[in-house]
C-alpha positions, 0 to 999 in steps of 0.5 A, a space after each residue: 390784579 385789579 389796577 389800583 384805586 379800583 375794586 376787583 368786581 367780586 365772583 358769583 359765590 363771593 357775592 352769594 356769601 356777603 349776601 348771605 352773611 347778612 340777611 343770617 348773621 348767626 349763620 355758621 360759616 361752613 352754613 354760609 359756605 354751602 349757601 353761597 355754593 362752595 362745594 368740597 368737604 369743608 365749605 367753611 374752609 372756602 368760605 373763610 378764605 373769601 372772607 380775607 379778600 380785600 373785595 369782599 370786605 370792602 363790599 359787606 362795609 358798603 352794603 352794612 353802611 347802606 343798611 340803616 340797621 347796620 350802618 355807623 350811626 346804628 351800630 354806634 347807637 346801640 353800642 351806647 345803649 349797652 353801655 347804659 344797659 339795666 336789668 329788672 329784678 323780681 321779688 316774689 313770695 309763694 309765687 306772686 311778684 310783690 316788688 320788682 326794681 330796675 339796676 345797672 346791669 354790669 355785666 352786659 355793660 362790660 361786654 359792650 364796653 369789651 366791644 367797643 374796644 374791640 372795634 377802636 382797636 384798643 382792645 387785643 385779645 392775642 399777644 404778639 409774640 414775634 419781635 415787630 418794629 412797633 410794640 403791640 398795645 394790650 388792654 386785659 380787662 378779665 380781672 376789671 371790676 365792671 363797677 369800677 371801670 363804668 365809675 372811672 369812665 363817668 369821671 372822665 366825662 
């Protein structure tokens, strides 16, 4: 056990599969599995337990902070551009475009705002069945009319 205060060094097929995850982010696990080197029947298996080590966490955290792609800032940044997402619409008669205009797009704007509770920890999509100290928070927002939630929010500004 490392001592405390100080991060275990991670091991080679670790690294290969932060390393990995990263520059293929729409990678399958067991893919990821199999890149990083962890043989077997079901890589994703292994794969999915490194995934759990504190280390490797702690090493994909820093190394997406060190990516001005991926960092806080960035991240933050694009969470609030979805949440002002528009979408463009098209007329058209006999297949020529005659007037095209710009609207709120709801629908993704309801994924990113799903997301950025996701990320605060406000927003639980699993109920906690077993009877802990502390009652668990549950937000659902399957049957939230986007419109509405996007104008109860402008007014909290």
């Amino acid at each position: 056990m490392a001592p405390k205060g100080r991060r275990r060094r991670l091991s080679v097929k670790q690294k290969a599969l932060v390393e990995f995850l990263l520059d293929n982010p729409n990678a399958t696990l067991a893919d990821a599995g199999r890149a990083a080197g962890f043989e077997g029947k079901h890589p994703e298996q292994a794969a999915h337990g490194a995934l759990k080590s504190v280390s490797v966490q702690e090493t994909m955290a820093a190394m997406m902070e060190a990516d001005p792609l991926l960092n806080n800032t960035a991240l933050l940044e694009k969470l609030k551009e979805g949440l002002s997402a528009k979408k463009k619409t098209y007329s058209s008669h006999e297949g020529i475009i005659t007037d095209s205009r710009e609207d709120d797009d709801f629908g993704t704007r309801k994924e990113y705002l799903k997301l950025g509770l996701q990320v605060k920890g406000a927003l639980i999509n699993k109920q906690e069945i077993s009877g802990g100290k502390e009652p668990v928070k549950l937000v659902d927002l399957s049957d939230v009319d986007p419109e509405a939630l996007l104008k109860a929010l402008k007014e909290l500004e």
